[in-house]
KESE-47368 format. One record per residue (C-alpha): residue number from 1; x, y, z. Coordinates in steps of 0.1 Angstrom, whole numbers. Example, Ala and Ser with C-alpha at 12.3 -4.5 7.8 and 13.67 -1.06 7.14 Angstrom:
% residues 2
n:u:v:w
1:123:-45:78 .
2:137:-11:71 .
***
This chain:
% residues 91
n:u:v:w
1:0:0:0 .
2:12:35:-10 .
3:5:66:7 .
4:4:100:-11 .
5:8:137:-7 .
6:-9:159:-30 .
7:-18:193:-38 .
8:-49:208:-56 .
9:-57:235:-72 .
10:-91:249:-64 .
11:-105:264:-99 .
12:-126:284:-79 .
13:-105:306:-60 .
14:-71:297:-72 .
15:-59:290:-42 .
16:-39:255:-38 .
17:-43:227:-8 .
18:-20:204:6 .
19:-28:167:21 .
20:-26:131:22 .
21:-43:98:19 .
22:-43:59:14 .
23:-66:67:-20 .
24:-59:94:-42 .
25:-86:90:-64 .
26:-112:83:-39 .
27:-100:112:-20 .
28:-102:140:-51 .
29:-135:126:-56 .
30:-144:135:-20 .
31:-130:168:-24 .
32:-148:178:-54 .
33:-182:163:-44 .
34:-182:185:-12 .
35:-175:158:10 .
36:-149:174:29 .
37:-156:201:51 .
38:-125:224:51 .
39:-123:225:13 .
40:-163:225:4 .
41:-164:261:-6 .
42:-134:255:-32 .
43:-145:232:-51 .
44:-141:218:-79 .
45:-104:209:-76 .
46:-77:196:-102 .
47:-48:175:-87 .
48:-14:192:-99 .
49:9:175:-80 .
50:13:139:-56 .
51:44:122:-42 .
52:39:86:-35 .
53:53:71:0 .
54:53:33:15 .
55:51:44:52 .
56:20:64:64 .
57:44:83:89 .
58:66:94:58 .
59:35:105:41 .
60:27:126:72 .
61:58:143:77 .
62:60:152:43 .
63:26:171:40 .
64:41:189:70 .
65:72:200:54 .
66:52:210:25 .
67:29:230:41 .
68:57:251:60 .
69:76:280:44 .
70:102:260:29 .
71:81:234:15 .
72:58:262:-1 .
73:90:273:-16 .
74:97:237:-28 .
75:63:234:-46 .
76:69:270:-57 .
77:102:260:-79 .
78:87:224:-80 .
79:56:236:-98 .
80:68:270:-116 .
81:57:257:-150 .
82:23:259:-139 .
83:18:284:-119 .
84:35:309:-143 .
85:21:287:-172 .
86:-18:294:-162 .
87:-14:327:-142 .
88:-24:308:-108 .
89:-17:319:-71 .
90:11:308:-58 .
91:11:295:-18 .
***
């Protein structure tokens, strides 16, 4: 089993969210049917970017470090291309 962080772009409000989970499909189709609280008012959402891991502690960590300054700044080199490529937001 494989455990992935991931980051989605909210069409909506261009604004970009960070998490993790067992299922990435299930969980996009979650986010964009309004089954998740916290990002309800966003939707709908593309995925733009996942990192697979085999430990669920990994996976956790990593959505951490992504979600501090220097990860931000990691996704925001990582995923230049399209954030300068479609005009979107970045973190």
């Amino acid at each position: 089993m494989y455990y992935y962080v991931y980051v989605l772009h909210s069409q909506k409000d261009d604004k970009l969210y960070t998490g993790f989970t067992d299922d990435l499909k299930r969980r996009l189709k979650e986010h964009n049917a309004g089954e998740e609280p916290s990002t309800r008012h966003r939707i709908p959402f593309e995925l733009i970017y996942c990192e697979a891991c085999i430990e669920k502690k990994d996976a956790i960590a990593r959505e951490q470090y992504l979600k501090s300054g220097k990860g931000k700044k990691y996704l925001n080199g990582r995923l230049r291309q399209y954030l300068e490529c479609f005009g979107k937001v970045r973190f």
